[in-house]
C-alpha positions in Angstrom: 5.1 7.5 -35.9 7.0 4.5 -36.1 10.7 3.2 -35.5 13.4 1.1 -36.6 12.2 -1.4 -35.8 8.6 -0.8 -37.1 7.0 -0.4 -33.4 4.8 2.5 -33.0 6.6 4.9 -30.6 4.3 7.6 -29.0 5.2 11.2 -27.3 8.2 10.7 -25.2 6.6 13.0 -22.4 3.8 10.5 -21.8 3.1 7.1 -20.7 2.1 4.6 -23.1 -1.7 3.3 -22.5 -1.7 -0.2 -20.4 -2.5 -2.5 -22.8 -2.4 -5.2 -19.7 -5.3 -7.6 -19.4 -6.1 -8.6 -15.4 -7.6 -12.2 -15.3 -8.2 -14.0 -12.2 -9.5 -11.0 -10.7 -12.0 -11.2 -8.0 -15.3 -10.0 -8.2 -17.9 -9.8 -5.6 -19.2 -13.4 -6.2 -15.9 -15.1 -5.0 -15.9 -13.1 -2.0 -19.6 -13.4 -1.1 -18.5 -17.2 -1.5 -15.1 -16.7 0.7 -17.2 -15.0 3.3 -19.7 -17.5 3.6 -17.2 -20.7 3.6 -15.0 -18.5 6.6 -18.4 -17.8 8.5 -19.8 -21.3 8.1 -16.6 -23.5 9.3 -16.5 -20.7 12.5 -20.1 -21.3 13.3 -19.2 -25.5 13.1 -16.2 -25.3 14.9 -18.0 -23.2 17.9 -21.1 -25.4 17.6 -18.7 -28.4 17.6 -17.0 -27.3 20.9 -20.0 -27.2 23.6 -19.0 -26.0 27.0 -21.0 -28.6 28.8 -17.9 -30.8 28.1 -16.6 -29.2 30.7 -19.2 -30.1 33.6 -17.8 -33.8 33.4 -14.5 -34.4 35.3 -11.5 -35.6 33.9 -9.4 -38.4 35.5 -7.0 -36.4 37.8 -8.7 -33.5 38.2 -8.0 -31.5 41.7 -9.3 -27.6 41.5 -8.5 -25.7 44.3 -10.7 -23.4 46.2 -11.6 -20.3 43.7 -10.1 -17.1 44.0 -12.5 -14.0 45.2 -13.1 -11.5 43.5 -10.6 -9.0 45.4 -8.1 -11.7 44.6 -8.8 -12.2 40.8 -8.6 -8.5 40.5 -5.0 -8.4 42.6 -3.6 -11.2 40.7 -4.7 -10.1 37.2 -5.0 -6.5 37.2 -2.8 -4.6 40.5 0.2 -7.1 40.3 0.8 -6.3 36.5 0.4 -2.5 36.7 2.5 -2.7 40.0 5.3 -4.8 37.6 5.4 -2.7 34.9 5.9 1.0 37.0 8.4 -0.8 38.9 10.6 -1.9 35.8 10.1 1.5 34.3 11.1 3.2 37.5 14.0 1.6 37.8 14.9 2.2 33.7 14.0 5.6 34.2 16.3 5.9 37.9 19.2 4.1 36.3 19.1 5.3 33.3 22.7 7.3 32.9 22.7 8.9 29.8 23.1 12.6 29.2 20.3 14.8 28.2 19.8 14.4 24.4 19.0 18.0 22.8 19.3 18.6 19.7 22.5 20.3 18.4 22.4 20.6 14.9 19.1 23.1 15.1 19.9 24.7 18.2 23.4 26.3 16.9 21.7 27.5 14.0 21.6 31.5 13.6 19.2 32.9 11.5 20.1 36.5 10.1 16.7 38.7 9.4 17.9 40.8 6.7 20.5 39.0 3.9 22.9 41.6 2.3 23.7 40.8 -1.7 27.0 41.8 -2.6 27.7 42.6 -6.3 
């Protein structure tokens, strides 16, 4: 069938056929290769960065006595948990709004048995 125009025009009820052609599209080559490259510059750049550079001292250096382990586990692990209940406690005291329940379903009545009236 064809229009005014001279176009074919198929059914209206269906979607014409994609005549669209992908290029650039990326098969599993290119991603093999993008793998590879990502993997290879991680690999230099943790190769490159050796932790012995940290045995040397730098100019100006003054550490402090270490912390034990009681202490590491206070610092980084009790004093954040004891933060965080302590802000929520004092959300959840002050907190001064009403009780949020939800009126639009709770009036609702349902009858069992509808009645049709002619």
């Amino acid at each position: 069938m064809r229009g005014v125009s001279g176009a074919r025009i198929g059914h209206p009820g269906r979607a014409s056929s994609p005549r669209v052609r992908y290029f650039c599209t990326v098969d599993k080559k290119n991603a093999l290769r993008a793998g590879t490259l990502a993997a290879g510059t991680t690999l230099m750049m943790l190769l490159l960065s050796s932790p012995a550079l940290a045995v040397t001292r730098d100019d100006g250096d003054d550490p402090g006595p270490g912390l034990s382990v009681g202490e590491t586990l206070g610092l980084y692990v009790v004093a954040p948990l004891a933060l965080f209940a302590i802000i929520a406690g004092l959300v959840w005291v002050l907190d001064r709004s009403k009780d949020r329940q939800d009126d639009t379903s709770s009036n609702i009545t349902v009858k069992g048995e509808a009645s049709a009236k002619a």
